[in-house]
N, C-alpha and C positions, 0 to 999 in steps of 0.2 A: 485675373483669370486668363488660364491662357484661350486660343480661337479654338481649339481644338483637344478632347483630352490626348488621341491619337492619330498621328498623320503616318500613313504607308506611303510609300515614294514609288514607284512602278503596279500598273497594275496588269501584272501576267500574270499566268496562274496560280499561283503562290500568291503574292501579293491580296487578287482576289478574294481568292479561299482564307487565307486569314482576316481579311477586311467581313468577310460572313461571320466568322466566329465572333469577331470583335461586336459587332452589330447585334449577335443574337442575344449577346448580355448587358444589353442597353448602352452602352460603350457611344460614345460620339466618335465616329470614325470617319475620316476624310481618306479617300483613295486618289492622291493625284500621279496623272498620267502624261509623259511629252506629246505621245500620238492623239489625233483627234479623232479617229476612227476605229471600227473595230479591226483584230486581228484573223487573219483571213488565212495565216498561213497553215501549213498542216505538218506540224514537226513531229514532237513526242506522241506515241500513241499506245503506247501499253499502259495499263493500271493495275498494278498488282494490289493486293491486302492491303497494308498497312495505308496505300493513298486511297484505294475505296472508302476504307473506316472511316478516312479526314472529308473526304466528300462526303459522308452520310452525316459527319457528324457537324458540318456546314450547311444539310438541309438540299444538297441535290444528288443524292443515293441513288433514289428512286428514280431520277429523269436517266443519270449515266447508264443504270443497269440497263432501264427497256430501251436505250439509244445504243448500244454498245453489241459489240459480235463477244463470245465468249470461247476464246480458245479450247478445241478439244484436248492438243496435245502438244509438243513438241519432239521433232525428229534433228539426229545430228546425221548427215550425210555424207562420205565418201567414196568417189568411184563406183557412185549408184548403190552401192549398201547402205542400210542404217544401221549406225554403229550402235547409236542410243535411242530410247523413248522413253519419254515423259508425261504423262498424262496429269491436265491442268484442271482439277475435280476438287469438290468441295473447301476447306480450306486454303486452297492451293491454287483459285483459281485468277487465274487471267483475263479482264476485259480490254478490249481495243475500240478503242473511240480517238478518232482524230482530235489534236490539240484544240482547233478552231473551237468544237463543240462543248467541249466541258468550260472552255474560256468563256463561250458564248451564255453558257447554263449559270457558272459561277456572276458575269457580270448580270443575267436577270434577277439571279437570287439575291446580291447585295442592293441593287435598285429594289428590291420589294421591301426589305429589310428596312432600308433608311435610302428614301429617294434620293434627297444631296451626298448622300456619300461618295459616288464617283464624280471625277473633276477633270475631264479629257482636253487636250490641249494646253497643262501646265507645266512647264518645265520650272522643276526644283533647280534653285543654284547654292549660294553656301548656307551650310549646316551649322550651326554651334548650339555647344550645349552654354546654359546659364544656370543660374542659382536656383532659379525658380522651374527650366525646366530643357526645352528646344527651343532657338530662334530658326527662321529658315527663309532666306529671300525665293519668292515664286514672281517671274515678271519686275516689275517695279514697286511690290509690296514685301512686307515683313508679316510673317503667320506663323503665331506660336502655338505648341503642345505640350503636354508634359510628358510625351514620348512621340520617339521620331524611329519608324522600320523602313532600313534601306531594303528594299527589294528591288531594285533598280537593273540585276544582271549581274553578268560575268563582269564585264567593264563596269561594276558601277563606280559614278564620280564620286557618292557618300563615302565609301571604302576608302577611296586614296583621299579625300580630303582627312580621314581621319588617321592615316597611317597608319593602318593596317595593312601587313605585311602580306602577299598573296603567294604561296606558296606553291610552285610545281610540283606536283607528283610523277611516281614513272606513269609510262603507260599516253602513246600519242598515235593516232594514224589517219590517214588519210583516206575518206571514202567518198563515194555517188551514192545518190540515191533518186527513185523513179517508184510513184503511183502509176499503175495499170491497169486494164478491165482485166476481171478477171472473173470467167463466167462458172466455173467447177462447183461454188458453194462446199469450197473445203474450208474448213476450221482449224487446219495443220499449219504450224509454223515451220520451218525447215529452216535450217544450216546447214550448206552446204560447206565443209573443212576441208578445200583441195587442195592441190599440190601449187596449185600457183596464186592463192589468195581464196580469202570468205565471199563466196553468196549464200544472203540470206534471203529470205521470203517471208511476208507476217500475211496474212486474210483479213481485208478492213472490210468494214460495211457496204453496202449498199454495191457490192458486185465490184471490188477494190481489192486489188492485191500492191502492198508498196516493195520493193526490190531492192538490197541496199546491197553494193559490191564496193571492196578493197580498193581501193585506187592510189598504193603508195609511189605511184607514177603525178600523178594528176591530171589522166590523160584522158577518163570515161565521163568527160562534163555532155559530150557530142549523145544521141540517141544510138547512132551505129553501131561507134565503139561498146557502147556501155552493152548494148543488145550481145554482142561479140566476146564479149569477156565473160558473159551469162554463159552461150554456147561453147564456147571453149573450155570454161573451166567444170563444169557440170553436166554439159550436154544438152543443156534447154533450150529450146527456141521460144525467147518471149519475143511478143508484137510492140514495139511502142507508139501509139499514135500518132499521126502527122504531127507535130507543133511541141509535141513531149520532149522536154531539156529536163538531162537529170538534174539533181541540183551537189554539187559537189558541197563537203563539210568536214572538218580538219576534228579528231575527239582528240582533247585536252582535258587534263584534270589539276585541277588546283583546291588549296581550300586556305581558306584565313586564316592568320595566324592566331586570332582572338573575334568573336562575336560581336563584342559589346564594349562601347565608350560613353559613361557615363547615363544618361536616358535615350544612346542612338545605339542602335540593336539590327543586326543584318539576317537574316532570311532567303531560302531558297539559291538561289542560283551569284549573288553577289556574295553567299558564305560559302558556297563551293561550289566548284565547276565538275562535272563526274561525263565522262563518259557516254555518250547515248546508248552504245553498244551497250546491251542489256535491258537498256530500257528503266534506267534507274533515277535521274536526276530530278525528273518530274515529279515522281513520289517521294520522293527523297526532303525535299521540300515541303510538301502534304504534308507528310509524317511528319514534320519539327512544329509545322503550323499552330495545330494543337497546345502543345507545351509552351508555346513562346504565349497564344492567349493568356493562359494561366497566367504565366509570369508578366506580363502586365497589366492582366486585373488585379495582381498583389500590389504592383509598383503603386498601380492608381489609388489602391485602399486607404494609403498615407506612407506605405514603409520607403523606409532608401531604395531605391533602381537595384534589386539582384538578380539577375540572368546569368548566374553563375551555373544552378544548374540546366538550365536552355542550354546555354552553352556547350556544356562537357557531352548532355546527351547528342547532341547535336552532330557535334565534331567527329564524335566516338561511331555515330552513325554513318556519316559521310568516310571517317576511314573506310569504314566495312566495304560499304557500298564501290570506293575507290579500288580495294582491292580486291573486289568482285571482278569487275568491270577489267582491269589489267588481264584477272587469268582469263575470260572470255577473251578478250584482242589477242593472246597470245597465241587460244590453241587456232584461232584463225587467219593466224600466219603463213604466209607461202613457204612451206617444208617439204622436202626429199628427201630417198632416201630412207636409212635406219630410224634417223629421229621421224616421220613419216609414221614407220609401225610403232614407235613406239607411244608419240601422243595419241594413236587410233585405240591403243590398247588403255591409255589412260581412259578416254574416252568412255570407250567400253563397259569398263570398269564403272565408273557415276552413273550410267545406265543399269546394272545389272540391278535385280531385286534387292539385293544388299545395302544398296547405297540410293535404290530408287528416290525413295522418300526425302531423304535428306538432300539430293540433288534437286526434289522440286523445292522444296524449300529454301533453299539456297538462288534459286532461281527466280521464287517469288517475292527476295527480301525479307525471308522470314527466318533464316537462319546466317551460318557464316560464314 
């Protein structure tokens, strides 16, 4: 018998939320983690639909909703016009909750679930699959399952031990970013699309506004700068606190070339890397969480390991999402000039009533 029916390798947010699903159907599920603390940083923060659904459907719905600010709308902005507006209303809607939080809410709800299930402070080293299922050294031990979820990251090591191909996609740029006070109580997201690169602005909780600008220099790591490249390009004057360093971050997109090697199976962010611009990568992972449970409550049933279709949906979703995320970085490219009016007018165009709907949708992961 193996130690474990299920072992997940990282436990971020993915990881997590699938270690909930696993749990909520009696599943013996081990979550082991290298860090021994919790994570404190605040990266991804939008939750569009289809990652809501996987949070309700992991049992913390109801904490994200009453913890979370709920976007009224979204504005694209040039030369102080709005080109376009989007309003983020019922189906369509947008929550923002800092990463820390739903990380924090996902690891109480798998501790309530199955107390041993998280394991902080173990580093996974090699992986092999056997006859009977997963062997996997942690420390100076041997600990089997009869499936093994690298969720481990962009860098995961499970992925290259198993030679799985990491594919670059287009679509690469360079940005800062910076949390603010921000005392207005607006619920508007803005992009700013000027002549010399993206400022964007999102409204976080608790009187937080975070600030994300183009940095295909790599020069706005400094507070001055970054404040400076705000007022220049847009004409804002934000404050940054004494002691505030933006924090610079390079989007990349890749995706695996295959899911799945025999009973070891990859998830979230070590099956593909997308873009933040947008706001996708995080749900992107939620979403598959789901299906990938499924498919190894079948594997567990007795049948052979098939994550065939995990996989194809998966992938198929990670395109999308990939080539979402591309035309966002593009139209916020530093442009003059004719091509200038002419993405304003594309712009325009996804804003008008015509295309209103399908542009939120498009926006919220819900179309393509």
């Amino acid at each position: 018998m193996p130690d474990h029916e299920v072992v997940i390798v990282g436990a971020g947010p993915v990881g997590l939320l699938l270690g909930c699903l696993l749990a909520e159907r009696g599943i013996d599920v081990a979550v082991y983690e290298a860090r021994e603390g919790a994570d404190h940083r605040s990266r991804a923060i939008g939750i569009h639909p289809p990652g809501l659904a996987a949070l309700q459907a992991a049992g913390v719905g109801a904490q994200v909703r009453a913890e979370s600010l709920a976007l009224d709308r979204g504005e694209v902005i040039c030369d102080g016009r709005v080109l376009a507006s989007i309003a983020f209303s019922g189906e369509h809607r947008v929550l923002i909750l800092p990463q820390h939080r739903t990380h924090a809410l996902l690891r109480e709800r798998l501790t309530s679930l199955r107390s041993d299930a998280l394991r902080l402070g173990h580093t996974v080293g090699v992986v092999r699959n056997t006859q009977s299922g997963v062997s996997m050294s942690i420390g100076h031990r041997e600990v089997s399952a009869a499936v093994v979820v690298a969720a481990d990251g962009v860098r995961s090591g499970i992925r290259r031990q198993l030679g799985i191909h990491w594919r670059r996609g287009p679509g690469r740029g360079r940005y800062a970013m910076a949390d603010v006070p921000d005392h207005a109580a607006d619920r508007t997201a803005r992009l700013h699309c000027e002549r010399d690169g993206l400022v964007e602005s999102f409204p976080l909780p608790d009187g937080m506004r975070r600030w994300v600008v183009s940095d295909p220099d790599g020069v706005l790591a400094e507070s001055e700068a970054f404040g400076r490249a705000i007022r220049d390009r847009a004409g804002l004057r934000v404050e940054l606190p004494s002691g505030t360093h933006p924090t610079p971050f390079i989007a990349r997109q890749h995706r695996a070339a295959r899911l799945a090697a025999g009973r070891v199976v990859l998830v979230g962010d070590a099956a593909h890397e997308t873009s933040p611009i947008g706001g996708q990568g995080m749900n992107l992972g939620w979403a598959a969480a789901p299906h990938l449970a499924a498919a190894v409550a079948r594997t567990l049933d007795g049948r052979a390991p098939d994550f065939h279709d995990y996989e194809r949906t998966a992938l198929r979703a990670a395109a999308r999402a990939q080539r979402r995320s591309m035309f966002y970085m593009t139209m916020g490219r530093s442009v003059r000039g004719p091509a200038l009016a002419v993405r304003n007018a594309g712009i325009r165009m996804l804003g008008s009533p015509a295309l209103r709907r399908r542009s939120a949708a498009m926006i919220t992961m819900q179309g393509r």
